[in-house]
N, C-alpha and C positions, 0 to 999 in steps of 0.2 A: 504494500500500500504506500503511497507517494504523500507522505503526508504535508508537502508544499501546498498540494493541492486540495486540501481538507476545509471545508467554509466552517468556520470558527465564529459564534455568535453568543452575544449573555443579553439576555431580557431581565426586566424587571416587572415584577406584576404586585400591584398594591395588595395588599393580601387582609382576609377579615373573616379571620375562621375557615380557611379551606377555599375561599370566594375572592370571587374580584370583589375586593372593597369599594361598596358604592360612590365616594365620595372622596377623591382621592386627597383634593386639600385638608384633609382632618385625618386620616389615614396614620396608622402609623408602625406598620411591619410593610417589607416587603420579601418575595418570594426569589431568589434570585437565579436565574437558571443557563448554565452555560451546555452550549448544543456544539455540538458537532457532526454537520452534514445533516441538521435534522432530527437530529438524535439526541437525547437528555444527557449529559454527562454527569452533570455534577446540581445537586440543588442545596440553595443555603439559606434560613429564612435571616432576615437581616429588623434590625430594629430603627426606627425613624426620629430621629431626635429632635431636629429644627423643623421651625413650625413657620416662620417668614420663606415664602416663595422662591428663594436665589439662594437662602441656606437650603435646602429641603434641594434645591436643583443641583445645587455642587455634589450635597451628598450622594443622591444616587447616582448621578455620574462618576458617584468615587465608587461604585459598585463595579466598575466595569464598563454598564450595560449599553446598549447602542439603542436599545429601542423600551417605553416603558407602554406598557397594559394598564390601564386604571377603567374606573367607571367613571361618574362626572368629573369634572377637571373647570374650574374657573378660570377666564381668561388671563389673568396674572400669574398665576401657578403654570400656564400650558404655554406662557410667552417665556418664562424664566428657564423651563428645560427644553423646550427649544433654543434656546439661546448658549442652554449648556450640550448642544449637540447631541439631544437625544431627539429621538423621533419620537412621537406620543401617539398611541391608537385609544382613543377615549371612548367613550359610552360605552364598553365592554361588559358582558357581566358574564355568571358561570363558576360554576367548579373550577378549580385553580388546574386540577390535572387534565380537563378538557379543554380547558382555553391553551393549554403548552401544546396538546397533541392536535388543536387545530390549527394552530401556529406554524407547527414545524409542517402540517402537513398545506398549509395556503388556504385554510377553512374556514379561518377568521371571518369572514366579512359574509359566511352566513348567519340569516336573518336569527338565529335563534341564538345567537352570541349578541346582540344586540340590545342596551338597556330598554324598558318599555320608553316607546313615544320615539324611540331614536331610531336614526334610518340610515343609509347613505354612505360614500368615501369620498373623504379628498383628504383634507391634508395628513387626518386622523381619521378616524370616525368621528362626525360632529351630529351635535341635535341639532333639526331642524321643527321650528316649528309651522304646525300644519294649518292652524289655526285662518281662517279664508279661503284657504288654496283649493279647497273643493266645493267653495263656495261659487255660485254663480253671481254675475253682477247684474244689480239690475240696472 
């Protein structure tokens, strides 16, 4: 095996009893899970100390991780780890061992990993609200 060529990944997933913690800005474990090629290697649960937006973003970037899993995320909290060069997939919810196994396998962005009310990809998973939009005008 060539392991030059091995894809090497660590996520981080807000964690709350076995679950995506719904709420990540108040959150305070996270799951932390390093893959190889897709595959689980190693998982560690980690504890969340800082509670200001850009401490809380240094930290889990100090995880490793390239990409974090949470459920809602306020926009101060999701501008500050993005800023710390993570990618953020939000509205997420679920068993913690279903959301890694939908992950490694590109599953993620089925509808049933999706918080209620929440829809959609771009830059994360974001809420969109529905509210009009199947309304007619009169």
């Amino acid at each position: 095996m060539d392991v030059a060529n091995l894809l090497i990944m660590v996520i981080a997933i807000a964690d709350w009893h076995g679950n995506v913690s719904p709420v990540f800005d108040v959150s305070d474990r996270l799951c932390v899970v390093e893959m190889i090629d897709g595959a689980e290697l190693r998982r560690e649960a980690r504890s969340l100390r800082y509670r200001d937006p850009f401490g809380r973003a240094r930290e889990v970037a100090g995880t490793g991780a390239e990409v974090l899993i949470c459920g809602a995320v306020s926009h101060v909290f999701e501008t500050a780890l993005i800023n710390a060069r993570l990618q953020v997939l939000a509205f997420i919810c679920g068993n913690i061992d279903s959301v890694i196994d939908a992950f490694a396998e590109g599953r993620l962005a089925d509808s049933r990993f999706f918080m209620p009310g929440c829809f959609g990809k771009g830059q994360g998973y974001r809420f969109q609200h529905r509210r009009g939009r199947d309304r007619k005008r009169r």
